[in-house]
N, CA, C and O of each residue as an XYZ file, in Angstrom:
616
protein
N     -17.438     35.740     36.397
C     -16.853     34.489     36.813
C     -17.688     33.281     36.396
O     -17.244     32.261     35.869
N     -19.007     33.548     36.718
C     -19.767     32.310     36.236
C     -19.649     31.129     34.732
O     -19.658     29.919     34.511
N     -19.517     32.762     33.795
C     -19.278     32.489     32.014
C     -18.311     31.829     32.045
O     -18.388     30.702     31.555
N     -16.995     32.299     32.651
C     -15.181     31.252     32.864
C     -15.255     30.329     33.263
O     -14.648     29.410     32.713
N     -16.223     30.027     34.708
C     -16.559     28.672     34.843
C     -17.206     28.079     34.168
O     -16.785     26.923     34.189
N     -18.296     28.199     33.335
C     -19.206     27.493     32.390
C     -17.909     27.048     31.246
O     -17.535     25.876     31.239
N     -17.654     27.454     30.869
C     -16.513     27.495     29.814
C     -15.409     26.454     29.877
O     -14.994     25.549     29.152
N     -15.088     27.025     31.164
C     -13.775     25.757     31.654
C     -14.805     24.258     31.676
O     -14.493     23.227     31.080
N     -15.977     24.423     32.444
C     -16.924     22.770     32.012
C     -16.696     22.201     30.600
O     -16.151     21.231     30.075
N     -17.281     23.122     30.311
C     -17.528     23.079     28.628
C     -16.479     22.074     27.866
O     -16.591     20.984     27.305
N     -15.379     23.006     28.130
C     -14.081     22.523     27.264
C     -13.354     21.315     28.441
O     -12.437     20.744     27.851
N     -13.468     20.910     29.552
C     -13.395     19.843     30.053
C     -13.949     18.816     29.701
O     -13.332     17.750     29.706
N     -15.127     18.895     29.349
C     -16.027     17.619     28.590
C     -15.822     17.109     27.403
O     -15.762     15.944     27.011
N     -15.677     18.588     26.635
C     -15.097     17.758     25.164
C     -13.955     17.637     25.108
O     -13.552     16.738     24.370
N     -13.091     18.343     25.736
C     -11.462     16.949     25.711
C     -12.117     15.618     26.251
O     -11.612     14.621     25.734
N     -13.209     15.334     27.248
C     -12.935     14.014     27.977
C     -14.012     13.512     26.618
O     -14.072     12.312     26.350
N     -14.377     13.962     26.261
C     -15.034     12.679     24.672
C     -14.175     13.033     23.787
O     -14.187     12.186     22.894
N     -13.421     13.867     23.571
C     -12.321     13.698     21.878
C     -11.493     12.512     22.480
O     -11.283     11.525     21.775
N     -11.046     12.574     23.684
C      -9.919     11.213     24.238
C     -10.014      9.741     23.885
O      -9.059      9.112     23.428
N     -11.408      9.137     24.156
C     -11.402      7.887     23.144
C     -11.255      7.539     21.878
O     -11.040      6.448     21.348
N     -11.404      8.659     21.442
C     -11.586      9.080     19.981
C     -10.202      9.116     18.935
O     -10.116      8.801     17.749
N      -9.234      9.601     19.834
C      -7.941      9.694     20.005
C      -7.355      8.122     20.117
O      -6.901      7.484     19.167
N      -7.441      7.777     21.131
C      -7.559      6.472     21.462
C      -7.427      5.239     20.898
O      -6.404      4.555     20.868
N      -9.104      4.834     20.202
C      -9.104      4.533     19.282
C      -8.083      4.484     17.746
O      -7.461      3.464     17.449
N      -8.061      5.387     17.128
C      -7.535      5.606     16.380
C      -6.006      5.686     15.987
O      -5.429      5.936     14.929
N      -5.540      5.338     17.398
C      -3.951      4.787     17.612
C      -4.078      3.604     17.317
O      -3.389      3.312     16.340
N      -4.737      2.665     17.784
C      -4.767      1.504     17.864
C      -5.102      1.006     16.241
O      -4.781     -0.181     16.197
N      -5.602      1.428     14.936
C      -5.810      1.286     14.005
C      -4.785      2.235     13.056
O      -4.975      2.880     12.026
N      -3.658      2.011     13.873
C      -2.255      2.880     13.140
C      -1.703      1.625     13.047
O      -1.782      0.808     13.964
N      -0.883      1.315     11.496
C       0.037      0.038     11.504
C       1.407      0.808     10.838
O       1.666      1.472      9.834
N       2.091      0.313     11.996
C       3.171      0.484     11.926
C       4.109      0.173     10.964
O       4.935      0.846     10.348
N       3.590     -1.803     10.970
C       4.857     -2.370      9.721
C       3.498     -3.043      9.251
O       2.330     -3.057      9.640
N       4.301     -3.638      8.137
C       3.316     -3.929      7.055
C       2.944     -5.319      7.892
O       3.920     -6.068      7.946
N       1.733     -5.849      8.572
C       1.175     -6.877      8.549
C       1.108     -7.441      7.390
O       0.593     -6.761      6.502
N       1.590     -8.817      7.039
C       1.365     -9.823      5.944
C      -0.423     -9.780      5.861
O      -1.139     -9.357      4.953
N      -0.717    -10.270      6.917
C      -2.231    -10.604      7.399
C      -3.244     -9.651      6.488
O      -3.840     -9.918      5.445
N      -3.210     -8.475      7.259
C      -3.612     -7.005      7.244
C      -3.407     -6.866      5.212
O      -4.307     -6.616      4.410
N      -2.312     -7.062      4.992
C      -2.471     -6.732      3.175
C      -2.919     -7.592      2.519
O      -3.354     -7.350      1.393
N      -2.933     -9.075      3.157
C      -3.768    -10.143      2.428
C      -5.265     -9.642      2.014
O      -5.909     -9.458      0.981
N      -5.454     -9.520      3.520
C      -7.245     -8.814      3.838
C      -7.190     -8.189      2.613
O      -7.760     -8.648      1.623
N      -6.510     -7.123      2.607
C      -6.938     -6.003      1.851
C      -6.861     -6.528      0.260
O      -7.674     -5.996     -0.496
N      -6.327     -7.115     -0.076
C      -5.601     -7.742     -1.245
C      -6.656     -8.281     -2.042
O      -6.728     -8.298     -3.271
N      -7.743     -8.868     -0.911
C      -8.298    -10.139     -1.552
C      -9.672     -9.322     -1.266
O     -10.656    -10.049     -1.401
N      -9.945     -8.119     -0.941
C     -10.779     -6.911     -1.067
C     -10.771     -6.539     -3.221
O     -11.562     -5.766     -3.761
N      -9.878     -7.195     -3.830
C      -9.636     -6.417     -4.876
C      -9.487     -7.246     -5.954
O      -9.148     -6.923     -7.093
N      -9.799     -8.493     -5.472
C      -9.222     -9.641     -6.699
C      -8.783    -10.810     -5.893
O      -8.526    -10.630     -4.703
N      -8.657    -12.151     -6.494
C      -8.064    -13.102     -5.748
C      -6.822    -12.826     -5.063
O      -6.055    -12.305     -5.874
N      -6.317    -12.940     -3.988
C      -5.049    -13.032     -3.759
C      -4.902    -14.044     -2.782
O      -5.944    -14.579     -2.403
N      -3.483    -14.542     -2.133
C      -2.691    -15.749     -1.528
C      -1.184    -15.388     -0.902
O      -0.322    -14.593     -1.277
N      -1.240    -16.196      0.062
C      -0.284    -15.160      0.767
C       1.127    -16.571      0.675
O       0.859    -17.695      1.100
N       2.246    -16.318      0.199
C       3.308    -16.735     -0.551
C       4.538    -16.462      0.221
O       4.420    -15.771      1.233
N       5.562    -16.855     -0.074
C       7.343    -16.379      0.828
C       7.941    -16.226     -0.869
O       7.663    -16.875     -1.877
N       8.935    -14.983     -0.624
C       9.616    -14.969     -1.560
C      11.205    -16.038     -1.629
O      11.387    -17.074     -0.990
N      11.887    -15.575     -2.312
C      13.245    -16.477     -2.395
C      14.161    -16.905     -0.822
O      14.757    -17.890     -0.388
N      13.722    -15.046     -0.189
C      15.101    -15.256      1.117
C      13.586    -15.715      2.486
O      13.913    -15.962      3.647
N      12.482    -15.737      2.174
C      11.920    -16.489      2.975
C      10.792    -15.537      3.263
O       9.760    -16.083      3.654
N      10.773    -14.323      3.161
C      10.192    -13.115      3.680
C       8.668    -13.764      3.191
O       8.541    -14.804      2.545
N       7.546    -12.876      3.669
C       5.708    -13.090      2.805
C       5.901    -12.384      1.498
O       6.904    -11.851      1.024
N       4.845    -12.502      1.101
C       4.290    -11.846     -0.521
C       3.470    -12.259     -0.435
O       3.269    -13.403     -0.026
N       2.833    -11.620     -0.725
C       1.041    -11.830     -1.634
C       1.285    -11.643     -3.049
O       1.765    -10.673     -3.635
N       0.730    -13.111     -3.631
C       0.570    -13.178     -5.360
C      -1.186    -13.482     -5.051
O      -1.792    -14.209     -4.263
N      -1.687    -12.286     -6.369
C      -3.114    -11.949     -7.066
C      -3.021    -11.541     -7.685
O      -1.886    -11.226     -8.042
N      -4.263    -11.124     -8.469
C      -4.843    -10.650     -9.751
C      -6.037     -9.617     -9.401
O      -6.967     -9.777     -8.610
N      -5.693     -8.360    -10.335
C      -6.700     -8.004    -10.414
C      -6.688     -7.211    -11.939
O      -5.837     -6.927    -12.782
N      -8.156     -7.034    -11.763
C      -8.654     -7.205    -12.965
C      -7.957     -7.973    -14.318
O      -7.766     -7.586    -15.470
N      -7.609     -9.535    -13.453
C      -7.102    -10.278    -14.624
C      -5.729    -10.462    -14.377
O      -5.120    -11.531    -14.420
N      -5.201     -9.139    -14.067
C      -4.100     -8.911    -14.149
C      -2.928     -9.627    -13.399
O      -3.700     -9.812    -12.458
N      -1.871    -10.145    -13.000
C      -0.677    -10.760    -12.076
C      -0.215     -9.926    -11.599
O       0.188     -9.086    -12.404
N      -0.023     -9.669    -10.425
C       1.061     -9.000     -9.741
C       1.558     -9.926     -8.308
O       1.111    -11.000     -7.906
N       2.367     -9.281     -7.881
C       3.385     -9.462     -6.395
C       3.339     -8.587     -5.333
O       3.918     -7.512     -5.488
N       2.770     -8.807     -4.268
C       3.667     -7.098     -3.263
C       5.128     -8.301     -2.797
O       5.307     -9.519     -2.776
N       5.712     -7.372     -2.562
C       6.777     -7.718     -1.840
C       6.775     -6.974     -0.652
O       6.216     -5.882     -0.559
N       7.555     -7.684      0.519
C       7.663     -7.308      1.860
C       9.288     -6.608      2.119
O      10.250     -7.051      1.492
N       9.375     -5.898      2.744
C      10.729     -5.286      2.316
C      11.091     -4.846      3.919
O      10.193     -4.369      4.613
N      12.509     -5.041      4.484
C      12.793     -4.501      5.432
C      12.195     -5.609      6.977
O      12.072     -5.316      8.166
N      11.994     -6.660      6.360
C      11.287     -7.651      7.481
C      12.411     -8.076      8.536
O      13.566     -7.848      8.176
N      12.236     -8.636      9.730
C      12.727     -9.092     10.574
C      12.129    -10.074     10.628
O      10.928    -10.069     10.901
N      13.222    -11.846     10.233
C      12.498    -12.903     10.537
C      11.344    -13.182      9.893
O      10.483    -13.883     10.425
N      11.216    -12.705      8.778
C       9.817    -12.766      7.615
C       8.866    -11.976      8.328
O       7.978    -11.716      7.516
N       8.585    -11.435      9.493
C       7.971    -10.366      9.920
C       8.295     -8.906     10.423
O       9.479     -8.644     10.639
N       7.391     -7.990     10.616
C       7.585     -6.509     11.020
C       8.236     -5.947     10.096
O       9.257     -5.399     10.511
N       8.004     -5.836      8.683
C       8.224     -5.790      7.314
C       8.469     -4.152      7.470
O       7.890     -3.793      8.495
N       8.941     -3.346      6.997
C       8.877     -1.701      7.173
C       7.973     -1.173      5.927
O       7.282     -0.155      5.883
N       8.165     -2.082      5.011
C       7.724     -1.287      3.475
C       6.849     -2.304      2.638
O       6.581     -3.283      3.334
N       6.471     -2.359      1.729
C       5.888     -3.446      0.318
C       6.021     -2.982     -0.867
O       6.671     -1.945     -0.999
N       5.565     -3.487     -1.778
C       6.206     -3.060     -3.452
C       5.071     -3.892     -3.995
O       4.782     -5.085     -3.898
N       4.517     -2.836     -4.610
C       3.593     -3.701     -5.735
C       4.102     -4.227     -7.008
O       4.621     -3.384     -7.739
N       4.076     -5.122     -7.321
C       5.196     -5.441     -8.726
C       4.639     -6.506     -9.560
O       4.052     -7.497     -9.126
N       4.854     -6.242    -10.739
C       4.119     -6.567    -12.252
C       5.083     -6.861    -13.916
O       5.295     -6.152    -14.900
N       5.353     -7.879    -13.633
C       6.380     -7.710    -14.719
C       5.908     -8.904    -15.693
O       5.450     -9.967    -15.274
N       6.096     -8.560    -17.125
C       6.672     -9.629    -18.666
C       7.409     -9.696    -19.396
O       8.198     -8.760    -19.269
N       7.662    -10.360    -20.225
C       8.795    -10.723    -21.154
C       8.139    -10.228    -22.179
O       7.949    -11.170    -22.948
N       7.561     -8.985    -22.734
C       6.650     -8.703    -23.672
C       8.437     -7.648    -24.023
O       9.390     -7.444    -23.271
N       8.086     -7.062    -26.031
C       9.760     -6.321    -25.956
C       9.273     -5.290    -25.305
O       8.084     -4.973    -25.290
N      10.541     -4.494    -24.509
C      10.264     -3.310    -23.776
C      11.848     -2.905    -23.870
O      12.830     -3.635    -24.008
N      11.729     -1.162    -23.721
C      12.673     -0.903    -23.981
C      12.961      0.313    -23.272
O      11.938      0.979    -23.111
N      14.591      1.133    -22.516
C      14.674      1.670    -21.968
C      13.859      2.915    -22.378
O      13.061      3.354    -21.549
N      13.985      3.553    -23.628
C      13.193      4.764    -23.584
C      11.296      4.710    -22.852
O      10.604      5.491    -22.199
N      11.082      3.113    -23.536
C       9.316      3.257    -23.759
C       9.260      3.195    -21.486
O       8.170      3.617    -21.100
N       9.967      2.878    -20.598
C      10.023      2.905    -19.276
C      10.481      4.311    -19.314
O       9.655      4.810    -18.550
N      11.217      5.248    -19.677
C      11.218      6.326    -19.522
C      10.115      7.654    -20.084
O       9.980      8.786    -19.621
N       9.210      6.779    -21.625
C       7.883      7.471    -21.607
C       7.159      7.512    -20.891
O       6.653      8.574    -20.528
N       6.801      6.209    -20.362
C       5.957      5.608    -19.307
C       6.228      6.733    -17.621
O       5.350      7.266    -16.943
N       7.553      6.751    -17.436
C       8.052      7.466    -15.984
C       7.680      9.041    -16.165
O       7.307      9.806    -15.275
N       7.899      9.363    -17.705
C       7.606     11.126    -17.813
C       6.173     11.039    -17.328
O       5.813     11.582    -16.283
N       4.985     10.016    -18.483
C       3.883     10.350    -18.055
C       3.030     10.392    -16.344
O       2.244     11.226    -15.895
N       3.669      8.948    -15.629
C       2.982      8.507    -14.377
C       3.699      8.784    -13.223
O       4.927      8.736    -13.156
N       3.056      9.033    -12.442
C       3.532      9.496    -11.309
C       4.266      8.367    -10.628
O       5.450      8.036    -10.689
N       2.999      7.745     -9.803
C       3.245      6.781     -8.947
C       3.608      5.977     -9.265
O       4.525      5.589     -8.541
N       3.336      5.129    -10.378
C       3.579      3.901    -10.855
C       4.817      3.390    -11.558
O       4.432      2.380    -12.147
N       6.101      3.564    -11.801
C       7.698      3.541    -12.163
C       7.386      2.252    -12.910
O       6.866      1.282    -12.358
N       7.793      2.301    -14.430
C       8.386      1.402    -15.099
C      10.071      0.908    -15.369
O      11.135      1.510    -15.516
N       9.694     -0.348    -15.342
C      11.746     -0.234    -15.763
C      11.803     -1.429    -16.638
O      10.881     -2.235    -16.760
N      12.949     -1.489    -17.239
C      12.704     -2.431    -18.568
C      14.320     -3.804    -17.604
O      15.408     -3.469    -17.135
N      13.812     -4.931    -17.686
C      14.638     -6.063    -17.078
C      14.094     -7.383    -17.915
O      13.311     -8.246    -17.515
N      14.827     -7.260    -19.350
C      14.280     -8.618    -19.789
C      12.758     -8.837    -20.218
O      12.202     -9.905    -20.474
N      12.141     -7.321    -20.232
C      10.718     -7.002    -20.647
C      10.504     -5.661    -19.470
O      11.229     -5.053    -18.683
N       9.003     -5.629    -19.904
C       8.629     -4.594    -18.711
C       8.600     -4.804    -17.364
O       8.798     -5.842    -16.734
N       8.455     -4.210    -17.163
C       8.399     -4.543    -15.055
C       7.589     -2.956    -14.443
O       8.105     -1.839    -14.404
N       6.552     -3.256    -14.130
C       6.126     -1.935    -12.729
C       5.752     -1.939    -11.477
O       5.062     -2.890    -11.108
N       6.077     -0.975    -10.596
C       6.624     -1.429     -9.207
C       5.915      0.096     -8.758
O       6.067      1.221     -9.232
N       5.051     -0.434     -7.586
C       4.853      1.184     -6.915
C       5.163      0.723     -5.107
O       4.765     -0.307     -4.564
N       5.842      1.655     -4.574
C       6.054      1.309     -2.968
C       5.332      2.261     -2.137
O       4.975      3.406     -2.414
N       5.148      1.441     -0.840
C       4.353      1.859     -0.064
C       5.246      1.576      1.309
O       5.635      0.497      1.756
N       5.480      3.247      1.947
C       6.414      2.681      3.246
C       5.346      2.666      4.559
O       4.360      3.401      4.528
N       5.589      1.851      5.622
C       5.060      2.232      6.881
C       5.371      3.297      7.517
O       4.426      4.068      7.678
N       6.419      3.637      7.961
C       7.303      4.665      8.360
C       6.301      5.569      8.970
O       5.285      5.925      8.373
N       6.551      5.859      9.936
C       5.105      7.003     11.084
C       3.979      6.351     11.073
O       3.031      6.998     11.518
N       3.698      5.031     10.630
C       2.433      4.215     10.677
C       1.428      4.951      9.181
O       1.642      5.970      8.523
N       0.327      3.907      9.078
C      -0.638      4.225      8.132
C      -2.208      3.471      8.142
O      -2.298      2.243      8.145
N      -2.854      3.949      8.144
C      -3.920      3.544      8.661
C      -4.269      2.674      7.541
O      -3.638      2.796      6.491
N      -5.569      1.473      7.686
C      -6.034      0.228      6.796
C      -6.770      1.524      5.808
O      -6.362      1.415      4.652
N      -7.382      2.267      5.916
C      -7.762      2.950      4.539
C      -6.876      3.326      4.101
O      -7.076      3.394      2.888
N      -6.122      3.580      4.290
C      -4.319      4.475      3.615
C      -4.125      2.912      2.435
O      -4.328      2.765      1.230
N      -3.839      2.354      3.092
C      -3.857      1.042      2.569
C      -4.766      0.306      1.239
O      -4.325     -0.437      0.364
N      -5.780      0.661      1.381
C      -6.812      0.557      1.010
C      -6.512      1.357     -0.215
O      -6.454      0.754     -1.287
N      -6.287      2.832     -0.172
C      -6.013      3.760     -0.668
C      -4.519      3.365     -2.098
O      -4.251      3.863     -3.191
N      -4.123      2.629     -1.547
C      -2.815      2.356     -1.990
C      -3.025      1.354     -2.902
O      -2.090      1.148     -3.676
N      -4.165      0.570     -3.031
C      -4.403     -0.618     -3.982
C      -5.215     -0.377     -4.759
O      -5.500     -1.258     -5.571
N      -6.037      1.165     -4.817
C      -7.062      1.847     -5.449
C      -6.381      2.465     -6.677
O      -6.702      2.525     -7.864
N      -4.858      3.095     -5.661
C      -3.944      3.897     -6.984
C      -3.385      2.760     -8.007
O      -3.076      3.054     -9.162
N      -3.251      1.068     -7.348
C      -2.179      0.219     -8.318
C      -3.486      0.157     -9.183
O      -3.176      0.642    -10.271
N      -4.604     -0.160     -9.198
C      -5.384     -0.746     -9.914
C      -5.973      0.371    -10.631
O      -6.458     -0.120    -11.650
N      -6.116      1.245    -10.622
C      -6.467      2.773    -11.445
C      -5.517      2.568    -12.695
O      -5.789      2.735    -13.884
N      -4.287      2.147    -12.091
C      -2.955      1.611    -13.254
C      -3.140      0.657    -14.446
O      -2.618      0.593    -15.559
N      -4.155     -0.122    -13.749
C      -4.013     -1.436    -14.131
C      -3.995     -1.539    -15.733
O      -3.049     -2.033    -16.347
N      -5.123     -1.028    -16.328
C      -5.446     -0.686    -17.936
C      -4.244     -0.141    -18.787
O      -3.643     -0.623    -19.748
N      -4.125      0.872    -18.190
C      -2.221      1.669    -18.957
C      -1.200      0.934    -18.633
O      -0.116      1.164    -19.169
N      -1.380     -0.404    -17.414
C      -0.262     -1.053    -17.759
C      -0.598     -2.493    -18.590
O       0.441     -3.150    -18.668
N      -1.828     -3.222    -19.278
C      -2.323     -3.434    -20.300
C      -2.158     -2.847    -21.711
O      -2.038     -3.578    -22.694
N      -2.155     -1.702    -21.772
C      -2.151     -0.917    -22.945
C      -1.117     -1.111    -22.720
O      -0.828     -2.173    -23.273
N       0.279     -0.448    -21.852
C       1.553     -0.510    -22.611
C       2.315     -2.198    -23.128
O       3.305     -2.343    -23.844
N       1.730     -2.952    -22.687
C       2.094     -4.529    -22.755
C       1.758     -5.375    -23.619
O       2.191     -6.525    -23.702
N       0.483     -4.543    -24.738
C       0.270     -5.182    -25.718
C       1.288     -5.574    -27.106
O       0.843     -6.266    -28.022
């Protein structure tokens, strides 16, 4: 009996310290895309500025490595509690449906499409929440891009 009781202590204590821990780590779950929250991160990576698109919604316009892009906010209520974003990169350089369909065989994440030149777009949903490194994570994959979408634009 003694060992069952030691045991039952045991494992009483470390549930009562995994619990903040737990805790914590709800609270650094984002649900919808904070404008705020992707600026931060944005301007972690290159200049960025936080902008409204046409129907009023945020965007962040920056650069990195040189480069122009857009996120877009997607699914907002009232220009806030956004559900999704879109990283997006487009020129009037020639582009053409097949060379967006070389481009789509080779890359995963990153989708080309041809509109009057090139255009590339990678999305990122909130949906079950995602933590600021997820995030983080997500501007590591656009910019890993960044060069192959240079090379294809020359």
């Amino acid at each position: 009996m003694p060992i069952v009781s030691k045991l039952l202590k045991t494992l009483s204590v470390a549930a009562f310290l995994a619990a903040p821990v737990t805790a914590a780590s709800a609270q650094d779950i984002l649900t919808v895309a904070d404008p705020e929250v992707v600026l931060s991160v944005a301007k972690g990576f290159g200049s960025a500025e936080m902008d409204k698109d046409n129907g009023g919604d945020p965007m962040v316009a920056g650069r990195i490595q040189g480069l122009k892009y857009v996120i877009y906010f997607y699914g907002c209520k009232e220009a806030k509690d956004c559900r999704s974003i879109q990283f997006s990169s487009g020129y009037t350089d020639p582009w053409t449906v097949d060379k967006a369909n070389e481009w789509n065989k080779k890359f995963r994440w990153v989708k080309a499409y041809e509109n009057e030149g090139s255009n590339f777009k990678m999305d990122v949903d909130f949906k079950g929440g995602v933590t600021r490194q997820y995030l983080e994570e997500q501007f590591i994959t656009w910019d890993s891009f960044i060069q192959d979408v240079k090379d294809s634009v020359k």
